[in-house]
C-alpha positions as CSV (number, residue, x, y, z in Angstrom):
1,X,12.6,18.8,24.5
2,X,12.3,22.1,24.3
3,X,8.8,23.5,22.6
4,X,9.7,26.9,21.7
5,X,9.6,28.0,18.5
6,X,9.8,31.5,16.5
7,X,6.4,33.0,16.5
8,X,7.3,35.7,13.9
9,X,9.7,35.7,10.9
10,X,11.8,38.4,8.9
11,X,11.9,39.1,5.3
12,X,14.3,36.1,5.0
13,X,11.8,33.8,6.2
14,X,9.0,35.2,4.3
15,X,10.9,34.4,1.4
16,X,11.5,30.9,2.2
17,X,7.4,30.4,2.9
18,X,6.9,31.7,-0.7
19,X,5.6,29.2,-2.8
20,X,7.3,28.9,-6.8
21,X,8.0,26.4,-9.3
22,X,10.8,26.8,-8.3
23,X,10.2,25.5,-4.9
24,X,7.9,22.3,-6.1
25,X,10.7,21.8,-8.7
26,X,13.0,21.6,-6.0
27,X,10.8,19.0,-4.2
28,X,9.9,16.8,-7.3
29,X,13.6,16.5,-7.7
30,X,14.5,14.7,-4.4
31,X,11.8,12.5,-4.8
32,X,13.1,11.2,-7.7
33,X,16.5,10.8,-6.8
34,X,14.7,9.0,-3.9
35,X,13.4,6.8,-5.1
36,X,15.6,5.8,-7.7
37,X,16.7,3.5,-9.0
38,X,12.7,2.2,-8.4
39,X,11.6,4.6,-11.1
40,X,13.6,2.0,-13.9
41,X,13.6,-1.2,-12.5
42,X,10.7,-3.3,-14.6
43,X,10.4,-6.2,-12.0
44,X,8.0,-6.2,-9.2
45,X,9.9,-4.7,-5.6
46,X,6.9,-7.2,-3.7
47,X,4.2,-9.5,-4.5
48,X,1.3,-6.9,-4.1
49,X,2.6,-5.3,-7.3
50,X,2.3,-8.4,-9.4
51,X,-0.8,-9.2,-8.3
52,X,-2.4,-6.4,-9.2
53,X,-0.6,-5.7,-12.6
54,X,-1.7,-9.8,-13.0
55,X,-5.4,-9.3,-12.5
56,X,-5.1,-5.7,-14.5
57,X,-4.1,-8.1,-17.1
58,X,-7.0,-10.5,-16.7
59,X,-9.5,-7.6,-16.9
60,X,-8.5,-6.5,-20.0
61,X,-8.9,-10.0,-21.2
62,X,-12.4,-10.1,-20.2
63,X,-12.5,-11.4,-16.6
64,X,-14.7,-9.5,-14.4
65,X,-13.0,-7.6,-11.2
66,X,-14.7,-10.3,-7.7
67,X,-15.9,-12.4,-10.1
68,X,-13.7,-14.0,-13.1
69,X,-10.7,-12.6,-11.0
70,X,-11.1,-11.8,-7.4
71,X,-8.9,-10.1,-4.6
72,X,-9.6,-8.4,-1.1
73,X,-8.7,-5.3,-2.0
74,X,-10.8,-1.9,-3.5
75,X,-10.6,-2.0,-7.2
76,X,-8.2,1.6,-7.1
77,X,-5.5,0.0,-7.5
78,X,-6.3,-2.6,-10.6
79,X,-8.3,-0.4,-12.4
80,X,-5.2,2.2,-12.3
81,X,-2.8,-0.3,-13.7
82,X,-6.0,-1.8,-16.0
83,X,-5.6,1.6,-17.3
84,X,-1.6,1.6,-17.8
85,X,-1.1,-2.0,-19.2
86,X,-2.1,-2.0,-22.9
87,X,0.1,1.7,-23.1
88,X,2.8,0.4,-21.4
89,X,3.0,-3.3,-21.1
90,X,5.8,-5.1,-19.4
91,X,6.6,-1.4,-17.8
92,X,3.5,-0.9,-16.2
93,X,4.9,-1.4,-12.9
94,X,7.5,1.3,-14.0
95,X,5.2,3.6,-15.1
96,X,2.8,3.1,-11.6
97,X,6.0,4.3,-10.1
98,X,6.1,7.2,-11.5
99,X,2.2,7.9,-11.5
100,X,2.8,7.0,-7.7
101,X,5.8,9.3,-6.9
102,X,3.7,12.5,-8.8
103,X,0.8,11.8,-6.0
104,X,3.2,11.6,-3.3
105,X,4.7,14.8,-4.4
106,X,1.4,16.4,-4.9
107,X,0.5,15.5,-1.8
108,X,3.3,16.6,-0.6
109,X,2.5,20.1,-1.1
110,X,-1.1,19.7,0.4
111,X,0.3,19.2,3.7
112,X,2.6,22.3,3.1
113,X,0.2,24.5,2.4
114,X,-2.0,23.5,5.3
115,X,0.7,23.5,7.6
116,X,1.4,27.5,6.8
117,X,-2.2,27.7,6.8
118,X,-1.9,27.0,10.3
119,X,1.1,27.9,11.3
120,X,2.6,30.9,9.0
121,X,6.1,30.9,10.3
122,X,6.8,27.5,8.8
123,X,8.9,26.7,5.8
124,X,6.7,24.7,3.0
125,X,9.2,23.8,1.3
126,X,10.8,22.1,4.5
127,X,7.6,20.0,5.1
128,X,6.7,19.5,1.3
129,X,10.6,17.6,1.6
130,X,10.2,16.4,4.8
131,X,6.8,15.0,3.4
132,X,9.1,13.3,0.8
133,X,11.8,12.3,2.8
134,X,9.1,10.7,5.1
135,X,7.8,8.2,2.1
136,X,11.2,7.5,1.7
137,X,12.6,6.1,5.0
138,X,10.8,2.6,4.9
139,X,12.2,-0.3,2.7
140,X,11.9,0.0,-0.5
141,X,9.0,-2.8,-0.9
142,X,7.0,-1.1,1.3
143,X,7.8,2.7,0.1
144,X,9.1,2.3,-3.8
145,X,6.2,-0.3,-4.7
146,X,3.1,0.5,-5.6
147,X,1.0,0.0,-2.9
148,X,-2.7,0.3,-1.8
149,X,-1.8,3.1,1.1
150,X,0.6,4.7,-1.2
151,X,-2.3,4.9,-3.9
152,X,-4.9,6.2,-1.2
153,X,-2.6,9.0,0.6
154,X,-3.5,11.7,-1.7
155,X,-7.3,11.5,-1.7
156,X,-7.0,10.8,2.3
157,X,-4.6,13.8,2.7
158,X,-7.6,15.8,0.2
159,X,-10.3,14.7,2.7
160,X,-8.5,15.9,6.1
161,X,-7.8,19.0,4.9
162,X,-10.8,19.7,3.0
163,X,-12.3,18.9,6.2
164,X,-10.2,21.5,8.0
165,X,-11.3,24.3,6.1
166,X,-15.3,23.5,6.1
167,X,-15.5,21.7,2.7
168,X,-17.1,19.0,4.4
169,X,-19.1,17.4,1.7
170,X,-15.8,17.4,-0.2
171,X,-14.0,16.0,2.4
172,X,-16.3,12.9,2.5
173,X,-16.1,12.4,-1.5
174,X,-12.7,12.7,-1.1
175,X,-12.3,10.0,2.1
176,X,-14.4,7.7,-0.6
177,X,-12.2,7.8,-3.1
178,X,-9.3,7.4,-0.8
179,X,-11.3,3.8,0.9
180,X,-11.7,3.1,-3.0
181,X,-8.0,1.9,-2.8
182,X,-7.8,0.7,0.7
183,X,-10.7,0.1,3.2
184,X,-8.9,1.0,7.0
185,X,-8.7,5.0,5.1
186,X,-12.6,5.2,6.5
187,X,-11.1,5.9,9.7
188,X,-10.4,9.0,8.4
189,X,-14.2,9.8,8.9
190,X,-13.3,10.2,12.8
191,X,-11.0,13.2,12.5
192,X,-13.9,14.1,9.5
193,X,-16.8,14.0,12.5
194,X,-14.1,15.9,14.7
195,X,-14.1,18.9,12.0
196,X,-17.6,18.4,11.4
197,X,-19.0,18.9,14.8
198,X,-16.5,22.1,15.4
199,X,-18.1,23.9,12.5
200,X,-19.3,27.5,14.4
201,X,-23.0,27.7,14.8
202,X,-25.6,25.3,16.6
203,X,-25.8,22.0,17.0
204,X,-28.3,21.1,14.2
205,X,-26.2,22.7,11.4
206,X,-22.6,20.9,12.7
207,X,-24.8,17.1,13.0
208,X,-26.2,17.9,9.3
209,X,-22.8,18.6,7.9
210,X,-22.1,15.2,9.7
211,X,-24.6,13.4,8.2
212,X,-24.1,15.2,4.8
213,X,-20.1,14.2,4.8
214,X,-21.0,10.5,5.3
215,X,-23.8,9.9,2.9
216,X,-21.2,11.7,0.4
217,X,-18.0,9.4,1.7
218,X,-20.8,6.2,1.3
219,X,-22.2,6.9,-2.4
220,X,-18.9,7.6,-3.4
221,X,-18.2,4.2,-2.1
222,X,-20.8,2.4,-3.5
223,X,-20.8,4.2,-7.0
224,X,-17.0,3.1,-6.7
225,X,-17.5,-0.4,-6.4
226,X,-21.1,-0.5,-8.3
227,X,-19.3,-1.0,-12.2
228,X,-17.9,-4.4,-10.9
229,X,-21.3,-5.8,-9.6
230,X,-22.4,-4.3,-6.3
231,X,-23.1,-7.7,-4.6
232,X,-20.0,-9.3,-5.0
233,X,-17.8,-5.9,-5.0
234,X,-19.3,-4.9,-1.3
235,X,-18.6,-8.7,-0.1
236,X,-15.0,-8.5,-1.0
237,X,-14.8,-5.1,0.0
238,X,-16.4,-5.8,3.6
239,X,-14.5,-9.5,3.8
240,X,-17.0,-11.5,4.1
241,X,-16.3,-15.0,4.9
242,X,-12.5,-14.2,5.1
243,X,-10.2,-15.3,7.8
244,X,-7.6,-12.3,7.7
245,X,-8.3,-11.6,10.8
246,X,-8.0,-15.5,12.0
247,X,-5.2,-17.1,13.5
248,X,-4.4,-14.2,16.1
249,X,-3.0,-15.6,19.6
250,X,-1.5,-13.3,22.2
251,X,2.3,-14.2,22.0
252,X,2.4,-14.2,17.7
253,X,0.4,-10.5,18.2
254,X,3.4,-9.8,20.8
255,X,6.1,-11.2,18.7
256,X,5.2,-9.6,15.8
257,X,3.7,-6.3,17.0
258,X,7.0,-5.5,19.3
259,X,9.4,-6.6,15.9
260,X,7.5,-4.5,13.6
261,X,6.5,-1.7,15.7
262,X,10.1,-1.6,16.9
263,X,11.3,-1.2,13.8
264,X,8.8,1.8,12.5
265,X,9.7,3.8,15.6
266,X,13.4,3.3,14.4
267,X,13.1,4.5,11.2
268,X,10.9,7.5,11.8
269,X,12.6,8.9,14.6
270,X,13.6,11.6,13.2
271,X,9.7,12.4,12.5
272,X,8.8,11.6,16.6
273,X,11.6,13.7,17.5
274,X,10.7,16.9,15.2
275,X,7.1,16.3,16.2
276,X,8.1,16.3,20.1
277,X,10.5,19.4,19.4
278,X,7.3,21.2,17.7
279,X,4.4,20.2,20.5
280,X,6.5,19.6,23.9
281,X,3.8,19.8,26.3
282,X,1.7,21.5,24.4
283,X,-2.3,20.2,23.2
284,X,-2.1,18.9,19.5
285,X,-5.1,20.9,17.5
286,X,-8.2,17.8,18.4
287,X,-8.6,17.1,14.7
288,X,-4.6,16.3,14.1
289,X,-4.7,14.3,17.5
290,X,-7.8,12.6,16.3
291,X,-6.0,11.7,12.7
292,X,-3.0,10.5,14.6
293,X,-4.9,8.1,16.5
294,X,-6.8,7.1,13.9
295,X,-4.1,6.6,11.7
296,X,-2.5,4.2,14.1
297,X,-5.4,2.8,14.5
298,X,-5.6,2.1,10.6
299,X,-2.7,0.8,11.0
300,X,-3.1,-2.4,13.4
301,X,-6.3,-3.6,11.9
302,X,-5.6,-7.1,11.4
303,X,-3.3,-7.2,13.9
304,X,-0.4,-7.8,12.0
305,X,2.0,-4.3,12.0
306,X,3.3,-4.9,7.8
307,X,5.8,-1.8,7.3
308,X,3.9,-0.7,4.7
309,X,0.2,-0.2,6.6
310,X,2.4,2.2,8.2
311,X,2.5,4.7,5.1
312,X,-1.2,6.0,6.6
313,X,0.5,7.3,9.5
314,X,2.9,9.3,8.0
315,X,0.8,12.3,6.7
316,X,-0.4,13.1,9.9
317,X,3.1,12.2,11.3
318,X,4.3,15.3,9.2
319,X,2.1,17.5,10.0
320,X,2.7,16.7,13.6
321,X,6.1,18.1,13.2
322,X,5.8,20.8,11.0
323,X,5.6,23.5,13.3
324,X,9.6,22.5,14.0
325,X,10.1,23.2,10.5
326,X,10.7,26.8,10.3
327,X,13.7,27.1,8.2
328,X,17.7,28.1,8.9
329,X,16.3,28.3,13.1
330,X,16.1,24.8,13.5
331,X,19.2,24.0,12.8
332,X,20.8,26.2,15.4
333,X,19.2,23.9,18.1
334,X,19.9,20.2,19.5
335,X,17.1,17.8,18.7
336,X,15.9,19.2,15.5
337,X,19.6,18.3,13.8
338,X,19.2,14.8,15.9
339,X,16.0,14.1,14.0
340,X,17.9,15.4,10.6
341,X,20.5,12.7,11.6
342,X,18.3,10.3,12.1
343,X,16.1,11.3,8.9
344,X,19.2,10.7,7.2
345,X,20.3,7.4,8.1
346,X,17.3,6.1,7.6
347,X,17.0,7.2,3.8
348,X,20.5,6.1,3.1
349,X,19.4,2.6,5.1
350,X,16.6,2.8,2.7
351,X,18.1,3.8,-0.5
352,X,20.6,0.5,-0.1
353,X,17.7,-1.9,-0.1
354,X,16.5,0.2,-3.2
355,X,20.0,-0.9,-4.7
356,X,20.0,-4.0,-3.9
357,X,16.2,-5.4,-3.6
358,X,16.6,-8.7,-4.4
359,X,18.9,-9.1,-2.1
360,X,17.7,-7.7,1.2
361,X,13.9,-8.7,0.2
362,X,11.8,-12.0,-0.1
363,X,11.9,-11.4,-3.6
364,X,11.6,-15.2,-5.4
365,X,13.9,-15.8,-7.9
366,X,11.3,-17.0,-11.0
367,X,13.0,-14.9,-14.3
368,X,14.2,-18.3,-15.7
369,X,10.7,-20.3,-15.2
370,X,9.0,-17.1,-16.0
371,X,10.7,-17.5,-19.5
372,X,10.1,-20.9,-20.0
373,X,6.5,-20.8,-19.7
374,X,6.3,-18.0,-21.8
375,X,8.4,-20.2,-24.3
376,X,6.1,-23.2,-23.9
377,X,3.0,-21.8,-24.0
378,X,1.6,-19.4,-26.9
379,X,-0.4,-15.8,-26.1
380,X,-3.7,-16.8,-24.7
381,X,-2.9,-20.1,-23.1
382,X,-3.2,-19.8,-19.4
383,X,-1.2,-21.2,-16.8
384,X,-1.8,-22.4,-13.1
385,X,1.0,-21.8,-10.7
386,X,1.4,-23.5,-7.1
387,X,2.9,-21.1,-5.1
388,X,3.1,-17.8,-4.0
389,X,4.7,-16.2,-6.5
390,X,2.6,-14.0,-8.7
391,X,5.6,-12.9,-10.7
392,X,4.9,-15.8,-12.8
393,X,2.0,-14.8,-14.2
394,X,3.1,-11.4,-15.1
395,X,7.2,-12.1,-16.3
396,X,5.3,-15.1,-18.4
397,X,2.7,-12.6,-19.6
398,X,0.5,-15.5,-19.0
399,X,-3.1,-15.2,-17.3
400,X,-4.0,-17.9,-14.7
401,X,-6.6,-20.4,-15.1
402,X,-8.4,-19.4,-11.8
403,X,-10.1,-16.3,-10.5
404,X,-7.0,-16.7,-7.7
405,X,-3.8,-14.2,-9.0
406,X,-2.5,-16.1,-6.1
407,X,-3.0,-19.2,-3.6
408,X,-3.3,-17.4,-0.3
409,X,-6.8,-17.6,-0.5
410,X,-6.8,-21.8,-0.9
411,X,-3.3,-22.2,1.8
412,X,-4.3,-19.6,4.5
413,X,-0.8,-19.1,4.6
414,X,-0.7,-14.6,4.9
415,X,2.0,-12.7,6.1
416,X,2.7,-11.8,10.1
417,X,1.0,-15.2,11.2
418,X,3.8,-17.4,12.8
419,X,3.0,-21.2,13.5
420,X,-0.2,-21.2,11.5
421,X,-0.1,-24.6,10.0
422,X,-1.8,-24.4,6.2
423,X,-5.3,-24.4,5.0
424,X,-6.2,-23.2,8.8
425,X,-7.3,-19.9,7.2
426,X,-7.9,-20.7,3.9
427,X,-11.0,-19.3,2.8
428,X,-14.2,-20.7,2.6
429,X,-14.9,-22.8,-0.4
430,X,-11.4,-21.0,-2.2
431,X,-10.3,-25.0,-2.2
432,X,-13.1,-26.2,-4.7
433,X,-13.4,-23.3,-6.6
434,X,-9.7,-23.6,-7.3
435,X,-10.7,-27.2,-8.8
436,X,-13.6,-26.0,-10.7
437,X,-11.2,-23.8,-12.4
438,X,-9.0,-25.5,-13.7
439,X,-11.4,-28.3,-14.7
440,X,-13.1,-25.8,-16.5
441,X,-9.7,-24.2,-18.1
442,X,-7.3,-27.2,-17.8
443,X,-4.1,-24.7,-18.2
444,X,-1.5,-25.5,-20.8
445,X,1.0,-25.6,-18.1
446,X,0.7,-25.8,-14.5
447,X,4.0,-24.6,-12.3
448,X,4.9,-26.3,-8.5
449,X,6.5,-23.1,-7.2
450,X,5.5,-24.6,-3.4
451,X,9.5,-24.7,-2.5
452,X,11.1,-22.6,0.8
453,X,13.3,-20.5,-1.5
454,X,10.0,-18.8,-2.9
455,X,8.3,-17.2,0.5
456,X,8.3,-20.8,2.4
457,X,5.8,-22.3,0.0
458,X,7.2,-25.7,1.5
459,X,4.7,-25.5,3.9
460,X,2.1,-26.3,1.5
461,X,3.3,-28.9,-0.7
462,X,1.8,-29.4,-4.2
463,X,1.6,-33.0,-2.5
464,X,-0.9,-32.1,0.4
465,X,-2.7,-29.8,-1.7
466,X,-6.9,-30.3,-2.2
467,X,-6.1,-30.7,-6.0
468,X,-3.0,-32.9,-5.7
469,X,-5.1,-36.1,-7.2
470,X,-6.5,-33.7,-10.1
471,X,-3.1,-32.6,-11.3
472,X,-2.0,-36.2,-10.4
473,X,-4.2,-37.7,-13.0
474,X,-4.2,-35.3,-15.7
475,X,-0.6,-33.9,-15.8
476,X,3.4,-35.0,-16.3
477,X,6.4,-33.1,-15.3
478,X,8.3,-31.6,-18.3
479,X,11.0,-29.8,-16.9
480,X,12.7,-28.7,-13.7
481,X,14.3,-25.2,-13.4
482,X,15.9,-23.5,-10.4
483,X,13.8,-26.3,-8.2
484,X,10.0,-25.4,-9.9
485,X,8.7,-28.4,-11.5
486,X,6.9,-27.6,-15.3
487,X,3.9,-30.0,-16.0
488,X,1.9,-30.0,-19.4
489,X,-1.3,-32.4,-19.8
490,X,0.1,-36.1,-20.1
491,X,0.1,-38.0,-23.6
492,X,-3.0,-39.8,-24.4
């Protein structure tokens, strides 16, 4: 590929680098159409969403985030939707959407603006709507939901490029905020230390701003998780005692790695082939090499390549190929309308599953169970489902009767681990805990969602399960819908 690009630019293309309303208008606009029809669809695109509207819910009922309702993630994202749910209610996920799409566009323009920054003969609006485009090319439940990376891209985005301009301190505040919604962002702090230590002047001053920029990214950490009880807060944030990381053998990383990483290269060609067409054999600048790699990095902790981890490499990914983005030019040359081909078909490949998400995703189909707990049961009961289907709780508008939103923690069953047989990874005392729930709340109904048409929870039968003999002795099936069996407490 060719590397050459137009070092100066006329009046025409000084008109194109202005930024207007116009311009951010322009790019606000394609997102939306985008990411439609996402931006009206109530229902949850992936399981992640219900979870967290589901233990938004249980907060503002009382329960305390890691303690009365507890999850692996940052609290970012819950205490977003905890702010969203009593103004918009069933459309909370809707109205995420939209928060979501307003950050990416915001974003959007960051990366714009440092990209002419650094190199003036680029177009911002081409990379503010390739920036778009680029959240747009992945599935749509892993680039329409709302997601923990897709929550975290804006403050992450804030800290690089903060960093890149000397506002170290800033930078750091802004990478906590960003780890606030997903953990793997602190490897931003290695391209942070790269901008750090190039800071002019001697060595003392660049290891201060160093020190300065992580005690900033820490206390914003800890003041972040410190309103939910720092003790249990930092264990769930650091994952201690969990076995995410478990059940990892060389041929499932293979198997998985090569499917999933196959397919990201696929749909972000057009990205790899704009970056190549703006570097050739050229040095990437050692910060934005440093973010890339980090980024990746980011994105294979765990082992276990989900489409959507991806969405943390994608900023840098941009920026990568901006310098190919210099307006009507690139259009006059080979690869750069390749990669526009390719950028094409993969937002048309991933506008259909947008259209038609519950068909092309694991999405279970619960609406009718959903409504017949919500019948059966009166505002304030709570419910236990068995299963992975989180969509119960929040279709029902019913609050579990466990800290668990879902049963991962009590199965081990998690996504990307082939072969694993049940309760190999289940967490540490998650099993009696469970028990001690419901004992405690003894749920008006309990669901058995455990069936292979609702993400293969035949694999851990309601039958095998540690509180099979509980529910056994305590509760009688009522009803059967769509192959979920309904149980209320038995007649006395």
């Amino acid at each position: 590929m060719s590397s050459s690009l137009p070092d100066e630019a006329g009046s025409s293309d000084v008109t194109r680098r202005r930024i207007t309303p116009l311009n951010i208008a322009i790019t606000a606009l394609v997102a939306i159409l985008l990411h439609l029809p996402a931006l009206v669809r109530k229902a949850a695109l992936n399981s992640d969403e219900a979870t967290i509207a589901t233990v938004a819910r249980m907060m503002r009922h009382g329960a305390g985030l890691y303690v009365g309702v507890v999850d692996r993630k940052p609290p970012g994202a819950f205490v977003l939707y905890r702010v969203l749910e009593p103004a918009f209610g069933t459309w909370t996920l809707t109205a995420a959407r939209w928060i979501a799409l307003t950050a990416i566009v915001a974003t959007a323009w960051v990366i714009a603006i440092e990209a002419r920054r650094r190199w003036p003969t680029v177009s911002p609006l081409g990379v503010a709507l390739l920036f778009v485009v680029a959240f747009a090319l992945l599935p749509a439940e892993d680039s329409r939901a709302v997601g923990f990376e897709i929550l975290a891209t804006l403050p992450a985005v804030g800290a690089f490029v903060l960093g890149a301009r000397g506002r170290t301190v800033l930078a750091g505040i802004a990478l906590g905020i960003a780890a606030l919604f997903k953990q793997p962002m602190l490897l931003g702090a290695l391209p942070l230390a790269v901008q750090c230590l190039s800071i002019p002047g001697p060595w003392a001053r660049r290891l201060l701003r160093l020190t300065a920029a992580g005690l900033a990214c820490a206390i914003t950490v800890v003041a972040g998780l410190a309103p939910f009880g720092l003790r249990h807060a930092l264990s769930w944030f650091a994952g201690n005692g969990d076995k995410y990381l478990g059940g990892t053998t060389l041929s499932s990383v293979m198997i998985v790695g090569l499917e999933q990483i196959g397919t990201i290269i696929a749909l972000t060609a057009g990205l790899l082939i704009l970056g190549g067409v703006a570097w050739g054999r050229r040095r990437l600048p050692m910060d934005l090499a440093v973010w890339v790699m980090s980024s990746v990095f980011a994105t294979a902790i765990g082992l276990r390549f989900i489409l959507h981890y991806f969405n943390q490499l994608l900023p840098s990914l941009v920026l990568v190929a901006a310098p190919a983005v210099v307006g009507r030019e690139m259009l006059r040359r080979t690869w750069p309308r390749v990669a526009l081909v390719c950028l094409a078909g993969s937002a048309t490949f991933s506008m259909i599953t947008v259209l038609i998400a519950d068909r092309f995703h694991d999405l279970p189909n619960v609406d009718r169970v959903a409504a017949a707990v919500r019948d059966r049961t009166s505002a304030g009961d709570t419910v236990f489902v068995w299963g992975q289907a989180p969509e119960i709780y929040w279709l029902s508008q019913r609050d579990p009767a466990t800290r668990y939103p879902h049963v991962g923690f009590i199965t081990g069953i998690t996504p990307k681990r082939p072969g694993v047989p049940a309760y190999v990874l289940s967490m540490p005392h998650a099993a009696s805990n469970l028990l001690d729930d419901l004992k405690r709340n003894h749920p008006a109904l309990i669901i058995d969602a455990a069936i292979a048409s609702v993400r293969g929870g035949d694999r851990y039968p309601l039958s095998t399960s540690p509180i099979e003999k509980w529910v056994d002795d305590n509760y009688c099936a009522i009803d059967a819908i769509d192959g979920m069996t309904l149980m209320a407490p038995c007649a006395k």
